[in-house]
mmCIF file of the N, C-alpha and C atoms, coordinates in Angstrom:
data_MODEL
# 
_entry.id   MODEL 
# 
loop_
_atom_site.group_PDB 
_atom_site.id 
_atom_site.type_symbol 
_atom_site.label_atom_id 
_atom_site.label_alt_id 
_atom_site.label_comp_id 
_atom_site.label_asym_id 
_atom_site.label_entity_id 
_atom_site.label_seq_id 
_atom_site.pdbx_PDB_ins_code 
_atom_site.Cartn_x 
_atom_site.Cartn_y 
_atom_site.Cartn_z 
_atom_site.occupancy 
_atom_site.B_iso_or_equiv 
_atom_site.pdbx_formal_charge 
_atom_site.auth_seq_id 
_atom_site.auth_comp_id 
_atom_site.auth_asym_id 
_atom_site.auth_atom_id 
_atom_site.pdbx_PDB_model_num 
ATOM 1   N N  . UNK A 1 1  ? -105.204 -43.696 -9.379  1.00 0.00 ? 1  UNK A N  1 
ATOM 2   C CA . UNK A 1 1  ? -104.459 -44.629 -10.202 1.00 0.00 ? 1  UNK A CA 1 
ATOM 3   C C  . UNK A 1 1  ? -102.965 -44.285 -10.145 1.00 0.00 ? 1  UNK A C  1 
ATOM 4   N N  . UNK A 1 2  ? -102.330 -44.849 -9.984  1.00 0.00 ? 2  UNK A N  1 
ATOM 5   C CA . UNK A 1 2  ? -100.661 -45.272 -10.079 1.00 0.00 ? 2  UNK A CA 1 
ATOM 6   C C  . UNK A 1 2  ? -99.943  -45.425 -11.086 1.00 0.00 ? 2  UNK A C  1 
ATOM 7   N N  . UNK A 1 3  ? -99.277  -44.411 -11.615 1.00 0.00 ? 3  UNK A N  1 
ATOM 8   C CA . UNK A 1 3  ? -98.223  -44.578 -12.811 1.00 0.00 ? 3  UNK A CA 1 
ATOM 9   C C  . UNK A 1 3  ? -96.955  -44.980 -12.598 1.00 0.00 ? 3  UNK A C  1 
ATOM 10  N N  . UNK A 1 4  ? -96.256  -46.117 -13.303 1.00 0.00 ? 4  UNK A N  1 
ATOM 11  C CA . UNK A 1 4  ? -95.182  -46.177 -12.700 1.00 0.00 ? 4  UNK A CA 1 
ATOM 12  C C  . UNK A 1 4  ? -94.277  -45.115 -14.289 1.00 0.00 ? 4  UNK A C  1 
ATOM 13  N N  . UNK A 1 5  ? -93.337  -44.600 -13.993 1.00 0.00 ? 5  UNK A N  1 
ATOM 14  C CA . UNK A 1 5  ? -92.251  -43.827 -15.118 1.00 0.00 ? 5  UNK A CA 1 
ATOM 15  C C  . UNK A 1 5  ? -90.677  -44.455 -14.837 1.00 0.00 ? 5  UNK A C  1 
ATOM 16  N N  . UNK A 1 6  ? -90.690  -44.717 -16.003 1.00 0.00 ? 6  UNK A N  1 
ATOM 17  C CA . UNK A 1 6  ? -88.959  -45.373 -16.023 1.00 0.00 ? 6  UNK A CA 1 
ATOM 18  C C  . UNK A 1 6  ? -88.428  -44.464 -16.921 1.00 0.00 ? 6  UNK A C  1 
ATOM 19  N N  . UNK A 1 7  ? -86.764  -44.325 -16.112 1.00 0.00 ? 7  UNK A N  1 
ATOM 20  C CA . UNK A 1 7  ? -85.653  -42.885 -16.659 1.00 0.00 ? 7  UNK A CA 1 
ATOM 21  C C  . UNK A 1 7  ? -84.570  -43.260 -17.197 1.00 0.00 ? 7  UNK A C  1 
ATOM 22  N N  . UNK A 1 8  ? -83.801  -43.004 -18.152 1.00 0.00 ? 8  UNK A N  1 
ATOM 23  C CA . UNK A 1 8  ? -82.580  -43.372 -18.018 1.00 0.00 ? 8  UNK A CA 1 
ATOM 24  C C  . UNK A 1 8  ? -81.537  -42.511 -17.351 1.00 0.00 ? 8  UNK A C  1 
ATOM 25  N N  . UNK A 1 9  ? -80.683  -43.262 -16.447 1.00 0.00 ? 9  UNK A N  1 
ATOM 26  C CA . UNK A 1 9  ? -79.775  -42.562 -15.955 1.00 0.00 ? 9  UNK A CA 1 
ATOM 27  C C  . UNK A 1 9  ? -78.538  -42.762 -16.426 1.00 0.00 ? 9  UNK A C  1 
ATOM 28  N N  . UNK A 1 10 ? -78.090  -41.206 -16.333 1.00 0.00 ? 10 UNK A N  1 
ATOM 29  C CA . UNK A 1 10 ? -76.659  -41.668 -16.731 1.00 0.00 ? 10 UNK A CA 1 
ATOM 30  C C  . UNK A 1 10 ? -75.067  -41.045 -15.564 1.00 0.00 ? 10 UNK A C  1 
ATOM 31  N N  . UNK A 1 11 ? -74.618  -42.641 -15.808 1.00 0.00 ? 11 UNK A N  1 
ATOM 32  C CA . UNK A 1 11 ? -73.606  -42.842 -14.112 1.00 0.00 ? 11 UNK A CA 1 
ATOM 33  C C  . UNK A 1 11 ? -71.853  -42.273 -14.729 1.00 0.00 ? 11 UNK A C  1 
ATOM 34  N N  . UNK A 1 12 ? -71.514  -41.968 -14.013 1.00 0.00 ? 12 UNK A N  1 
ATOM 35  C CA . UNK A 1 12 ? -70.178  -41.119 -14.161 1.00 0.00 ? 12 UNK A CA 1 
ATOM 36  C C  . UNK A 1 12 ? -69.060  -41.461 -13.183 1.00 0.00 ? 12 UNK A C  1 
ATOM 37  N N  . UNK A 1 13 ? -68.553  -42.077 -13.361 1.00 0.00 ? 13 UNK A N  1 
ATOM 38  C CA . UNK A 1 13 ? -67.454  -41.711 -12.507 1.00 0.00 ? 13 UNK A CA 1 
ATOM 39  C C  . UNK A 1 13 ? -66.749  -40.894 -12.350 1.00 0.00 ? 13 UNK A C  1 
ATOM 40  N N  . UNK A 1 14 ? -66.927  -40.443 -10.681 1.00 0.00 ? 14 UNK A N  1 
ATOM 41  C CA . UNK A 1 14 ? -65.968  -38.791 -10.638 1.00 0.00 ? 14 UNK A CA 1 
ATOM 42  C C  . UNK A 1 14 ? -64.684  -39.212 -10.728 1.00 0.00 ? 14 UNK A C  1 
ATOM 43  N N  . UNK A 1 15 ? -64.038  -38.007 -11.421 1.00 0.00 ? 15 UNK A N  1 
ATOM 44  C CA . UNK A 1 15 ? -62.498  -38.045 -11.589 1.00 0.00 ? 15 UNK A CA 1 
ATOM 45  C C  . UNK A 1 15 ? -61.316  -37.069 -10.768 1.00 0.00 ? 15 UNK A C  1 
ATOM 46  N N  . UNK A 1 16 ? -62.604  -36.239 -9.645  1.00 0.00 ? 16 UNK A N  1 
ATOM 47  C CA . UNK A 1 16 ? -61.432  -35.395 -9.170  1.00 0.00 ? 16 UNK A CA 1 
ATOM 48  C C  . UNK A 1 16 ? -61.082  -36.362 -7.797  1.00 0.00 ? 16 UNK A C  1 
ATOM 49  N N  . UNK A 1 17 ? -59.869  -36.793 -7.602  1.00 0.00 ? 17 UNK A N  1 
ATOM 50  C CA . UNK A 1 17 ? -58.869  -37.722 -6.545  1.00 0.00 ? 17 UNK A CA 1 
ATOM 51  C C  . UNK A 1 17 ? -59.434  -37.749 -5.114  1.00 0.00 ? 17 UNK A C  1 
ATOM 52  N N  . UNK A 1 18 ? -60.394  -36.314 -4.743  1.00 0.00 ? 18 UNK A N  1 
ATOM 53  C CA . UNK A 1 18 ? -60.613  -36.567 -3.724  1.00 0.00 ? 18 UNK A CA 1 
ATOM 54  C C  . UNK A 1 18 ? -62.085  -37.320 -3.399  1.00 0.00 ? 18 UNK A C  1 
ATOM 55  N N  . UNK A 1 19 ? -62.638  -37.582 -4.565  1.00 0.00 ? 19 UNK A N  1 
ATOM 56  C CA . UNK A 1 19 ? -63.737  -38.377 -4.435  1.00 0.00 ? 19 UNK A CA 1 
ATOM 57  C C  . UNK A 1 19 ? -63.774  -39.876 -5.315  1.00 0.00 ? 19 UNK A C  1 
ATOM 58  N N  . UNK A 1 20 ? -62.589  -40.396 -5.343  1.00 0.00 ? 20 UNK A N  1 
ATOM 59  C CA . UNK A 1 20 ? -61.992  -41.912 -5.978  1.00 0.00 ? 20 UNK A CA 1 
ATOM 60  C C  . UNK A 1 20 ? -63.103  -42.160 -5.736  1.00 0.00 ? 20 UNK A C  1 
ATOM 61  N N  . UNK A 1 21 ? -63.717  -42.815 -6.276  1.00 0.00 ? 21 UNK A N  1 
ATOM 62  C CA . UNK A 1 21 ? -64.550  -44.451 -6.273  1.00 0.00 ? 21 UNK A CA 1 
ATOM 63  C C  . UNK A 1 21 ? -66.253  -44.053 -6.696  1.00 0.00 ? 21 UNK A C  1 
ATOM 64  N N  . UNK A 1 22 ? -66.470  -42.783 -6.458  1.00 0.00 ? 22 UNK A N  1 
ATOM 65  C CA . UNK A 1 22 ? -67.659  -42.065 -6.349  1.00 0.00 ? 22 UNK A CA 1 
ATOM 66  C C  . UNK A 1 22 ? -68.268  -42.019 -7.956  1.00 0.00 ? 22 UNK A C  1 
ATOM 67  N N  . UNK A 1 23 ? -69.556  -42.305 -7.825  1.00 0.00 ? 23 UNK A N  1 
ATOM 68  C CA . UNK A 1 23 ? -70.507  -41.757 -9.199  1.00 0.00 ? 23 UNK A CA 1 
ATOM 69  C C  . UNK A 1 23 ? -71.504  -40.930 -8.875  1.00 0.00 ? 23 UNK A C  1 
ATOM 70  N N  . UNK A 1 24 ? -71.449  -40.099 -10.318 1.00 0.00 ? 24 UNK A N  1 
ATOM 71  C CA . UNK A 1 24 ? -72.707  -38.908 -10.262 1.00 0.00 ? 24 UNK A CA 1 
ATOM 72  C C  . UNK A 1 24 ? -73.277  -39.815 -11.071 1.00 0.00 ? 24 UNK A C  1 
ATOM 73  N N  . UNK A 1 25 ? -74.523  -39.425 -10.593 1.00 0.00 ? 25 UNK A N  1 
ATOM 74  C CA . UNK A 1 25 ? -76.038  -40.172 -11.509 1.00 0.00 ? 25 UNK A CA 1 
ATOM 75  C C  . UNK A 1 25 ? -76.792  -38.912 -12.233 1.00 0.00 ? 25 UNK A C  1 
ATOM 76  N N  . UNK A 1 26 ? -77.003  -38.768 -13.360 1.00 0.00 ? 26 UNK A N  1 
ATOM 77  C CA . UNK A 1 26 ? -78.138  -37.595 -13.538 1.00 0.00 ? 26 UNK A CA 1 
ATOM 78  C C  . UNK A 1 26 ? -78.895  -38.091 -14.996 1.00 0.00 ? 26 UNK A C  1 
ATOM 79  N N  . UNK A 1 27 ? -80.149  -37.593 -14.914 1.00 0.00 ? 27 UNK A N  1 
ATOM 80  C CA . UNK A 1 27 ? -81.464  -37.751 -15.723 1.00 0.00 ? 27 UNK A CA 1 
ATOM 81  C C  . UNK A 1 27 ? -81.615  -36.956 -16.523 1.00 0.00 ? 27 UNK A C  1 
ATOM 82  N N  . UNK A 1 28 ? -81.020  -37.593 -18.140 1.00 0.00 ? 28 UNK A N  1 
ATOM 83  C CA . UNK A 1 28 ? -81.476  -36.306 -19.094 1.00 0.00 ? 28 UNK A CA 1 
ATOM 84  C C  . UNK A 1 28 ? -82.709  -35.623 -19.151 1.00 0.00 ? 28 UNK A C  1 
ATOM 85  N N  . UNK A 1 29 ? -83.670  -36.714 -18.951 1.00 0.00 ? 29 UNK A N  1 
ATOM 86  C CA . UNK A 1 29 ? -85.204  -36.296 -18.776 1.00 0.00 ? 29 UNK A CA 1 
ATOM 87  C C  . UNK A 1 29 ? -85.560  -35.377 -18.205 1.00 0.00 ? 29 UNK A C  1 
ATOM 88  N N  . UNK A 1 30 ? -85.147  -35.116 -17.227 1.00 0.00 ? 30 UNK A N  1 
ATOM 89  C CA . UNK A 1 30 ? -85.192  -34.319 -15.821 1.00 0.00 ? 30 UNK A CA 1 
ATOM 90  C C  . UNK A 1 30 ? -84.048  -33.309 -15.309 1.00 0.00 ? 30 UNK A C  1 
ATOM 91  N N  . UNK A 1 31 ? -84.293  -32.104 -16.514 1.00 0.00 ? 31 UNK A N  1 
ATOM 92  C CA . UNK A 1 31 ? -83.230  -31.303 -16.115 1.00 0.00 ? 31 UNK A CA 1 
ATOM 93  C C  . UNK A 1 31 ? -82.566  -30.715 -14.336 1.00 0.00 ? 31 UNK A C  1 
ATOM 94  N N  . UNK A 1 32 ? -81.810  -30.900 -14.632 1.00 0.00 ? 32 UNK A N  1 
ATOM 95  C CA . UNK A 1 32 ? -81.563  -30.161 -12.958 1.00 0.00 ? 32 UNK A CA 1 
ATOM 96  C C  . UNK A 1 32 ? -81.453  -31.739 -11.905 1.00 0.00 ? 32 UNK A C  1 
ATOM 97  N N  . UNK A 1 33 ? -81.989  -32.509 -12.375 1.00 0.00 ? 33 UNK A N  1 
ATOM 98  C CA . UNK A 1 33 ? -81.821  -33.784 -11.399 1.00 0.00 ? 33 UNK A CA 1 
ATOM 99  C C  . UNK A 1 33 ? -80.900  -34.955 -11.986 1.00 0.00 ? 33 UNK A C  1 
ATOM 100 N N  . UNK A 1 34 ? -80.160  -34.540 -10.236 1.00 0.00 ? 34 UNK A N  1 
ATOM 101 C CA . UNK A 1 34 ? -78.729  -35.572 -10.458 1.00 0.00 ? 34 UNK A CA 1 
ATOM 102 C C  . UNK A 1 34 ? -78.729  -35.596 -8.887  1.00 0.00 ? 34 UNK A C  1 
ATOM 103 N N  . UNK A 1 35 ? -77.684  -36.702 -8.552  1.00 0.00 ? 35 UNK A N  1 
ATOM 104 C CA . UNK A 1 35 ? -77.156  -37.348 -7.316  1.00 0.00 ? 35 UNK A CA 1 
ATOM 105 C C  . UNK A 1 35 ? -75.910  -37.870 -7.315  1.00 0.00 ? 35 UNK A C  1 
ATOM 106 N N  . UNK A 1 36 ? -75.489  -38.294 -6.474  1.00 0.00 ? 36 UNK A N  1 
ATOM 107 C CA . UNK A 1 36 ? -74.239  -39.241 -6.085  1.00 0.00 ? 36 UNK A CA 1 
ATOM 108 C C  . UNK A 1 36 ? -74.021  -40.347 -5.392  1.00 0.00 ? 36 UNK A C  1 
ATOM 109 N N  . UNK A 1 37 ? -73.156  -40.947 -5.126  1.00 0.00 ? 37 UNK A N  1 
ATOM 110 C CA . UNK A 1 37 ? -73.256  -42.096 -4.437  1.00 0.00 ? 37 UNK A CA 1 
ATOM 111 C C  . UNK A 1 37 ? -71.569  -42.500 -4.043  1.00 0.00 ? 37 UNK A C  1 
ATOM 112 N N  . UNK A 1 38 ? -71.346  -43.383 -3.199  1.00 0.00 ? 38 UNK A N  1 
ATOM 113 C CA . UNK A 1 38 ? -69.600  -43.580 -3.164  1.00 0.00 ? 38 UNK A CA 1 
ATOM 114 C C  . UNK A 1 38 ? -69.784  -44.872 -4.236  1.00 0.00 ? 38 UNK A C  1 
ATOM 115 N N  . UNK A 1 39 ? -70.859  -45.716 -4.348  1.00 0.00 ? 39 UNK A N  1 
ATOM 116 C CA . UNK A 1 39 ? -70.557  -46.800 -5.362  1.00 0.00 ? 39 UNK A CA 1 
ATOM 117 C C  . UNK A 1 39 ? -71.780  -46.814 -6.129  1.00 0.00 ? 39 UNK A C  1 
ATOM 118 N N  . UNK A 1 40 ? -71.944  -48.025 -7.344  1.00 0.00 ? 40 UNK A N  1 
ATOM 119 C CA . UNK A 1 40 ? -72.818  -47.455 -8.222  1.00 0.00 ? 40 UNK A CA 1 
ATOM 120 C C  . UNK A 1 40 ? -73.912  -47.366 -7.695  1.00 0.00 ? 40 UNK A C  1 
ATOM 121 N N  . UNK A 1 41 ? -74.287  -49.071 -7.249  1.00 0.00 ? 41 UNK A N  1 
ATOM 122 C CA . UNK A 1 41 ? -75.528  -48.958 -6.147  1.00 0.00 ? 41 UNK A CA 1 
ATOM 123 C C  . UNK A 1 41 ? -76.116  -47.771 -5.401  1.00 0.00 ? 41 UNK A C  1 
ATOM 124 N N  . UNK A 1 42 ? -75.112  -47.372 -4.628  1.00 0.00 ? 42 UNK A N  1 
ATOM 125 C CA . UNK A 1 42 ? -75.921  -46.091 -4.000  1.00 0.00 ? 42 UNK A CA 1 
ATOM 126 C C  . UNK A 1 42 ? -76.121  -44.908 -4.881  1.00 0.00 ? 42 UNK A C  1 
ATOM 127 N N  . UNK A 1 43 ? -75.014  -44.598 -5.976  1.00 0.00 ? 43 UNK A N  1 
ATOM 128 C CA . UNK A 1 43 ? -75.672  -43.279 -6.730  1.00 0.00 ? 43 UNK A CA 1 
ATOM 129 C C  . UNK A 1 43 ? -77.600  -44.092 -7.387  1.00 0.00 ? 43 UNK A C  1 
ATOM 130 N N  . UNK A 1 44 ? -77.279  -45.040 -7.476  1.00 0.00 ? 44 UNK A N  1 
ATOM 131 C CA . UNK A 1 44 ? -78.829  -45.273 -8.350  1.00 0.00 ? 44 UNK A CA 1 
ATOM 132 C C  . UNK A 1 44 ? -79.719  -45.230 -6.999  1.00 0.00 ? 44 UNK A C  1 
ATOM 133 N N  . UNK A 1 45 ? -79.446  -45.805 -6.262  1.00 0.00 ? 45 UNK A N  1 
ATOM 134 C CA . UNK A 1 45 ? -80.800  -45.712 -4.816  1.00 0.00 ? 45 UNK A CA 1 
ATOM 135 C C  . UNK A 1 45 ? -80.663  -44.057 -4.479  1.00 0.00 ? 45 UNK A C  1 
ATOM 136 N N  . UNK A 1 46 ? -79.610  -43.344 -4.405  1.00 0.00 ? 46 UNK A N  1 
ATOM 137 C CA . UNK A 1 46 ? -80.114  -41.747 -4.734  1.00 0.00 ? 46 UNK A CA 1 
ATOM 138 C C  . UNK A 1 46 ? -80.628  -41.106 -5.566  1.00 0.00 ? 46 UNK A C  1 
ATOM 139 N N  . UNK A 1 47 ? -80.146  -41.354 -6.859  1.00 0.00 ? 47 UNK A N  1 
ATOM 140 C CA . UNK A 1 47 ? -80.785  -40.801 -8.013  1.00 0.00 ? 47 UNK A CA 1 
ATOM 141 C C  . UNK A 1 47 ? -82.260  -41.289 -8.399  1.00 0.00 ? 47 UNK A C  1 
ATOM 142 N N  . UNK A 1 48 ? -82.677  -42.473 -7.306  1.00 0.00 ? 48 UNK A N  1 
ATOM 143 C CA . UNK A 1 48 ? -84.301  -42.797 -7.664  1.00 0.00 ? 48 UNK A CA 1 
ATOM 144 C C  . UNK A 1 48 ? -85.013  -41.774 -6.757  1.00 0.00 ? 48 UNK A C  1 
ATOM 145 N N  . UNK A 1 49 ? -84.371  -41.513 -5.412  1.00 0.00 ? 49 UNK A N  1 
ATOM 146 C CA . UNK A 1 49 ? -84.838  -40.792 -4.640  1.00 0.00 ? 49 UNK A CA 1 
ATOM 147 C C  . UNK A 1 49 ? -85.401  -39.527 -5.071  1.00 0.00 ? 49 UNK A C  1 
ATOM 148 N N  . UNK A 1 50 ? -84.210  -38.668 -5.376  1.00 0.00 ? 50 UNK A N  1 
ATOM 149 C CA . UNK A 1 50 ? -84.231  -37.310 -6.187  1.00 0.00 ? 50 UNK A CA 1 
ATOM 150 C C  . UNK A 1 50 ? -85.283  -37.602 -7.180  1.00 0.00 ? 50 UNK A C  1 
ATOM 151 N N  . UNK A 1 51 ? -85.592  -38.739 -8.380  1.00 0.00 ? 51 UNK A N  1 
ATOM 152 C CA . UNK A 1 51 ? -86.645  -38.771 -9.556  1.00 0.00 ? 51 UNK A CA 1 
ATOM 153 C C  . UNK A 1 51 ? -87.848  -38.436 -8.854  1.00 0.00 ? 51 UNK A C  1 
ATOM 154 N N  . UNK A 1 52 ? -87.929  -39.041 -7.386  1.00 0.00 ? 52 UNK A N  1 
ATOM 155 C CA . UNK A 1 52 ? -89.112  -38.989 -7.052  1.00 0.00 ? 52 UNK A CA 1 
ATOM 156 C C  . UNK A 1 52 ? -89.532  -37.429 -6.271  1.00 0.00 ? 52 UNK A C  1 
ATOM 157 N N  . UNK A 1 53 ? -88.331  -37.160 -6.267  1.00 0.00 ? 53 UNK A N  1 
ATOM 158 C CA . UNK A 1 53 ? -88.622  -35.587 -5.790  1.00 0.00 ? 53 UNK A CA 1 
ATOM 159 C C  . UNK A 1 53 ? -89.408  -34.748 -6.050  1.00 0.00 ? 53 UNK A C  1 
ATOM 160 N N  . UNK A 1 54 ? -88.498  -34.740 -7.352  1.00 0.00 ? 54 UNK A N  1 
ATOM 161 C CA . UNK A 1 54 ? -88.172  -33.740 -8.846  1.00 0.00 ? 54 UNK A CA 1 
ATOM 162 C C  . UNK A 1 54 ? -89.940  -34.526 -9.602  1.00 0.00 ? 54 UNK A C  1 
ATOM 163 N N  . UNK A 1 55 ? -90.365  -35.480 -9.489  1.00 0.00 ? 55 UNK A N  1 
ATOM 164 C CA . UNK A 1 55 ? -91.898  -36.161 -10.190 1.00 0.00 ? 55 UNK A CA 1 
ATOM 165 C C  . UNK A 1 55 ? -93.151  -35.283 -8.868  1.00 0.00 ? 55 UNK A C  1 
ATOM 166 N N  . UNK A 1 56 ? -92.782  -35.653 -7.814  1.00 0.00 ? 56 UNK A N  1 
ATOM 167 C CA . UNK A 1 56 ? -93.894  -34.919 -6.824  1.00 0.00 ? 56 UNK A CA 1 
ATOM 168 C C  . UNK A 1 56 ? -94.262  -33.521 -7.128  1.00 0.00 ? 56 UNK A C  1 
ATOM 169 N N  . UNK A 1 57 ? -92.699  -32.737 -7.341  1.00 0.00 ? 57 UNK A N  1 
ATOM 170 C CA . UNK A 1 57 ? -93.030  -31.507 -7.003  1.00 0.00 ? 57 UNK A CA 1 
ATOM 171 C C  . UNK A 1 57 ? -93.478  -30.773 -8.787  1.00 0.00 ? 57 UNK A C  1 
ATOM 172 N N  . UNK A 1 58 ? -93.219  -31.520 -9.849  1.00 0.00 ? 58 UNK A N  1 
ATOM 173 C CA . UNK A 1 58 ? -94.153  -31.275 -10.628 1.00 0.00 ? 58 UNK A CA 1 
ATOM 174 C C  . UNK A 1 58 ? -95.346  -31.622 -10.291 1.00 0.00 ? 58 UNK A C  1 
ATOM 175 N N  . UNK A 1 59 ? -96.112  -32.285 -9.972  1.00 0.00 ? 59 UNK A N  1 
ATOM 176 C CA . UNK A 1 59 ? -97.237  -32.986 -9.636  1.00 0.00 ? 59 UNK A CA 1 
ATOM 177 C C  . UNK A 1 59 ? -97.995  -31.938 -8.906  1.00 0.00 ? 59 UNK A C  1 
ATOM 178 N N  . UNK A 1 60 ? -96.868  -31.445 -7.706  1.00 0.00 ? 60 UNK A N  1 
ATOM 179 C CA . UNK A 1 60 ? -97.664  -30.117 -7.208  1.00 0.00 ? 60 UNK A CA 1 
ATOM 180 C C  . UNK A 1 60 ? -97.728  -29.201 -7.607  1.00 0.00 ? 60 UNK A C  1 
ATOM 181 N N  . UNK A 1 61 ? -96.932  -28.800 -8.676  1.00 0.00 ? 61 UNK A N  1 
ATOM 182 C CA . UNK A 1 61 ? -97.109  -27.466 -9.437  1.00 0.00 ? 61 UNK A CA 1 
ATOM 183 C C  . UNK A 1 61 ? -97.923  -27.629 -10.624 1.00 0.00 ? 61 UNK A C  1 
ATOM 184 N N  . UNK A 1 62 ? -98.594  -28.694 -10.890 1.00 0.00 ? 62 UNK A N  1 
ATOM 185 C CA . UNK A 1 62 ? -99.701  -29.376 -12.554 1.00 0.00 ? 62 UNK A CA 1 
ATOM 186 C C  . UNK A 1 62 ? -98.778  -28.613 -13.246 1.00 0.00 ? 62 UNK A C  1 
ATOM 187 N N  . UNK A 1 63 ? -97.424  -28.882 -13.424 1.00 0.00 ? 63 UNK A N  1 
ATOM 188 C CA . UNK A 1 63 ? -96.587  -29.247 -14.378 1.00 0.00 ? 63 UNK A CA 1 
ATOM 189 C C  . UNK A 1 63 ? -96.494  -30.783 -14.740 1.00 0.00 ? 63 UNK A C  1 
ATOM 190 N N  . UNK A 1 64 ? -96.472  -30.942 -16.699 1.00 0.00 ? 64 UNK A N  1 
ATOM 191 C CA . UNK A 1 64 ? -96.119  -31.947 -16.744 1.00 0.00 ? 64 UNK A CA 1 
ATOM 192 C C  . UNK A 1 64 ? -95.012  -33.364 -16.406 1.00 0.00 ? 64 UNK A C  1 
ATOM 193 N N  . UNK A 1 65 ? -95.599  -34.298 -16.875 1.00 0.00 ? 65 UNK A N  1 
ATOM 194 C CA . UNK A 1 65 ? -94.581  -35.041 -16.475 1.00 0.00 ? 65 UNK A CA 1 
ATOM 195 C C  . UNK A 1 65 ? -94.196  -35.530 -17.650 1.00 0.00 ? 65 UNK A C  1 
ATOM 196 N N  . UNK A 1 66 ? -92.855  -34.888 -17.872 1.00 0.00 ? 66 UNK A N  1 
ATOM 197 C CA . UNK A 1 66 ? -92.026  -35.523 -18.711 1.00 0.00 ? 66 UNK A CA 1 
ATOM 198 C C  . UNK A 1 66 ? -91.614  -37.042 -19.016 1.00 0.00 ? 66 UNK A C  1 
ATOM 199 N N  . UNK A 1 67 ? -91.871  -37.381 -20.347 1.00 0.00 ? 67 UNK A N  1 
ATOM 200 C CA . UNK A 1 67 ? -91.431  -39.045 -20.719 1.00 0.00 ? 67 UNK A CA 1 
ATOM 201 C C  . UNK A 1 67 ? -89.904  -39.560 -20.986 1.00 0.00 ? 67 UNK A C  1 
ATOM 202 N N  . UNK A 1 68 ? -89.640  -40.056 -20.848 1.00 0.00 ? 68 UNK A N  1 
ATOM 203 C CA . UNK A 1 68 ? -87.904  -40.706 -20.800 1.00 0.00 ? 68 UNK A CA 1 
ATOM 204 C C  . UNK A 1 68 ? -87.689  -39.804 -21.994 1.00 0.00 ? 68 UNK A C  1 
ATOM 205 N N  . UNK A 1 69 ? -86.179  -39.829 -22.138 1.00 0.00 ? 69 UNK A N  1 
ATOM 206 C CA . UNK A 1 69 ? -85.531  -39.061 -22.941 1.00 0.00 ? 69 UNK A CA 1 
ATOM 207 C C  . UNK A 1 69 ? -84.041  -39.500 -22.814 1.00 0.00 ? 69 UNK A C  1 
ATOM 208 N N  . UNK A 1 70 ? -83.631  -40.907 -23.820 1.00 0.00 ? 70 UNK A N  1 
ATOM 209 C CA . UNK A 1 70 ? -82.850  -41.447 -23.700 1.00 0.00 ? 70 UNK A CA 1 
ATOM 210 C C  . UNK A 1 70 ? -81.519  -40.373 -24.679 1.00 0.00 ? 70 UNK A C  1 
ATOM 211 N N  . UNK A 1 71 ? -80.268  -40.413 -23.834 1.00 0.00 ? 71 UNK A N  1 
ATOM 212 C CA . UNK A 1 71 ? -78.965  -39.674 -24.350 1.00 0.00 ? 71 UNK A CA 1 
ATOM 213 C C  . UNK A 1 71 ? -78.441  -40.023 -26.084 1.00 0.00 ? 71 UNK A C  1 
ATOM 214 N N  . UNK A 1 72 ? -78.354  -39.302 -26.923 1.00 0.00 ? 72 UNK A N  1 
ATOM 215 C CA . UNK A 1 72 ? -77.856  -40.016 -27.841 1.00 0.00 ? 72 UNK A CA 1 
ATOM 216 C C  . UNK A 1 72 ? -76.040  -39.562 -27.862 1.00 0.00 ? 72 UNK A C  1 
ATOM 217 N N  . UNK A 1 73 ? -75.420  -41.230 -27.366 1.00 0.00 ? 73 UNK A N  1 
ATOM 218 C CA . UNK A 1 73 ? -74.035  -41.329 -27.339 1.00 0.00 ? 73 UNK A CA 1 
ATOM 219 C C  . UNK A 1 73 ? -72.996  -41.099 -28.919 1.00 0.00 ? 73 UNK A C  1 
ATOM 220 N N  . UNK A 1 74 ? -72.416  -40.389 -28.941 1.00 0.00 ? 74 UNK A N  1 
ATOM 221 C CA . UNK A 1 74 ? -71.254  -40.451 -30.336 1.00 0.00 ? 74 UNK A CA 1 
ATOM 222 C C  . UNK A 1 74 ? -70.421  -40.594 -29.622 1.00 0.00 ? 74 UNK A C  1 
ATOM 223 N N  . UNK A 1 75 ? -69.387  -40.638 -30.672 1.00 0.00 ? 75 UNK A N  1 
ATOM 224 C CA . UNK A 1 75 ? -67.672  -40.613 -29.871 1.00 0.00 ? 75 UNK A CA 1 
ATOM 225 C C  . UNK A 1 75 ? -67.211  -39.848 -31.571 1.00 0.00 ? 75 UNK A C  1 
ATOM 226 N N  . UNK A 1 76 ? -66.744  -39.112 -31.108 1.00 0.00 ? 76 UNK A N  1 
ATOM 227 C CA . UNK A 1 76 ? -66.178  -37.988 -31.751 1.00 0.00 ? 76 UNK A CA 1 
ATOM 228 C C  . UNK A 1 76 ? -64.196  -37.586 -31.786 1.00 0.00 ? 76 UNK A C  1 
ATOM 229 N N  . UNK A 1 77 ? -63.516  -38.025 -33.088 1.00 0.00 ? 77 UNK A N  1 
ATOM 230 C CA . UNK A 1 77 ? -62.299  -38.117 -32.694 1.00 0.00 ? 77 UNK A CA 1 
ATOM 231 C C  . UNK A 1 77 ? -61.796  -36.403 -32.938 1.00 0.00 ? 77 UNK A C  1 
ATOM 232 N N  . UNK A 1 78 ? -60.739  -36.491 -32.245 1.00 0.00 ? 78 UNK A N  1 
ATOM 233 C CA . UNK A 1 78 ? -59.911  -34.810 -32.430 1.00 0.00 ? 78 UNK A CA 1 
ATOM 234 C C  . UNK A 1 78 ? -58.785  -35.579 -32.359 1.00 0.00 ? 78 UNK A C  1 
ATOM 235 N N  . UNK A 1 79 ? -57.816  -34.310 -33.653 1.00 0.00 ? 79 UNK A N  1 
ATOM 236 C CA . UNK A 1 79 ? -56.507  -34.316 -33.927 1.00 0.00 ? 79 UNK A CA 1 
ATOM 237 C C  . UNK A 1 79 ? -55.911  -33.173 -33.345 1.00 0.00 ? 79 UNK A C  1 
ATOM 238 N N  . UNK A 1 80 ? -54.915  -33.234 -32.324 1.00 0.00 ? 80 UNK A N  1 
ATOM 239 C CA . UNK A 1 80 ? -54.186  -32.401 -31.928 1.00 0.00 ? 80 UNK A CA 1 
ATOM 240 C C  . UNK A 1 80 ? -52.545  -32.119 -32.481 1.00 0.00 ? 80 UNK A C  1 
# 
């Protein structure tokens, strides 16, 4: 039987100059798994890749499989 698992990812735009235009993708769910891409599209067609990595090779170790684990966003002000 076939499970399908849906992740949330979360996309970044890099900010150091020599990688303009580029996003990191990474999976709170799934510590340690992240990717990149030069545009958003491709960080997400990498970062599905890697999910499926990072899902097999639990699978081979009968480690569980972790359930989504969506980010909780604040915005937090500072006075300087």
């Amino acid at each position: 039987m076939v499970k399908e698992y849906s992740y949330t990812v979360v996309l970044e735009q890099e900010t150091d100059p020599e990688f303009e235009g580029y996003y990191n993708a990474s999976v709170p769910a799934l510590p340690g798994c992240f990717s990149y891409g030069a545009t958003k599209e491709e960080a997400l067609e990498n970062i599905k890749e890697a999910i499926l990595c990072y899902l097999e090779d639990l699978k081979i170790h009968n480690e569980p499989i972790p359930e989504d684990m969506p980010p909780s966003l604040e915005k937090v002000g500072i006075a300087l």
